[in-house]
C-alpha positions in Angstrom: 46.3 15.6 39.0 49.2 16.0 36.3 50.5 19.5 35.2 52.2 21.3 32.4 54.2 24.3 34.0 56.3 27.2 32.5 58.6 28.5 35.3 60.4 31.7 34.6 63.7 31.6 35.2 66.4 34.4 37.4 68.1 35.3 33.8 64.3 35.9 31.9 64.4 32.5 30.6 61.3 29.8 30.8 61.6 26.5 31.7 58.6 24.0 30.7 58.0 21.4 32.8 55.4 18.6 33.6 55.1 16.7 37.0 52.4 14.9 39.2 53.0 17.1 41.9 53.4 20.8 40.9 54.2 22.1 44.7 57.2 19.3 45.3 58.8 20.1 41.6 58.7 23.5 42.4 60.2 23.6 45.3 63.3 21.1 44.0 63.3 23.3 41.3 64.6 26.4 43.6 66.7 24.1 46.2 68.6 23.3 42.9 67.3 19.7 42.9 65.2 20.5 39.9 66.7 19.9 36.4 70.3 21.3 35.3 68.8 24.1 33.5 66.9 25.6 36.6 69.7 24.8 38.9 71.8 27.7 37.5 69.1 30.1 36.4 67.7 30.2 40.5 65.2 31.7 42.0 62.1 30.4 39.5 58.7 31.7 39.7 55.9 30.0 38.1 54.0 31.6 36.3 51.5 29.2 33.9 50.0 26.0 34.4 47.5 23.9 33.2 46.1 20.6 34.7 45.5 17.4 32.9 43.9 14.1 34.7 47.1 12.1 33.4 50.8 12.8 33.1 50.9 11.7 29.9 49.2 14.3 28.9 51.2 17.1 31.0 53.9 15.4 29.2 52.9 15.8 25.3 52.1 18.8 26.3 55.4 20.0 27.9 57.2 18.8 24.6 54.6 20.7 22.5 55.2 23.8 24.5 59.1 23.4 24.3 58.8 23.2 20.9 57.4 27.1 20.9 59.2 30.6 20.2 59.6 32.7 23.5 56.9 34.8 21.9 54.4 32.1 21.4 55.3 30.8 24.9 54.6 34.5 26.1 51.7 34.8 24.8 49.9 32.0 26.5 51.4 32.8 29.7 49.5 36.4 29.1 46.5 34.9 28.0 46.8 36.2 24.1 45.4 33.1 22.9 44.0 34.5 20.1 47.8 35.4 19.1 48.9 32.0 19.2 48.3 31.0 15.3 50.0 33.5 14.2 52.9 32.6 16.0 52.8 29.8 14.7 55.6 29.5 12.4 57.5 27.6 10.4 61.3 27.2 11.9 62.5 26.8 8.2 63.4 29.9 5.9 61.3 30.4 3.0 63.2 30.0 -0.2 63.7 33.3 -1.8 63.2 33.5 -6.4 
């Protein structure tokens, strides 16, 4: 089983992840053998996940994930999934007449 994984990070921060095996990359994660990012933000807590039968999978999913605003990120970590459209905003500033 394959998994997409938001950790939350010692300074408030997430960390998106995926991995084949969610209870070893966790625990790398707070011996500091996790990625650089995690290493200095120590201890993490997870706190989403969702499973996918291949890692490739977990993985387009990580990257879509990353791609989110902390509120958009927050928001399916609570559950608001009816909130996520609407978060879903363009990075670009509208041009102004």
């Amino acid at each position: 089983m394959a998994h997409m994984y938001i950790l939350s990070c010692s300074d408030g921060s997430f960390y998106v992840g995926s991995t084949l095996d969610l209870e070893r990359r966790l625990g790398q994660h707070n011996e500091g053998e996790g990625a650089a990012y995690t290493r200095r933000r120590r201890p993490v807590r997870l706190v989403y996940c969702e499973e996918y039968s291949r890692i490739d999978d977990a993985f387009l999913r990580e990257k879509q994930v990353q791609g989110w605003s902390r509120a958009k990120r927050l928001a399916l970590i609570e559950g608001r999934l009816g909130d996520l459209p609407k978060l879903a905003r363009s990075r670009t500033v509208p041009a102004t007449s």
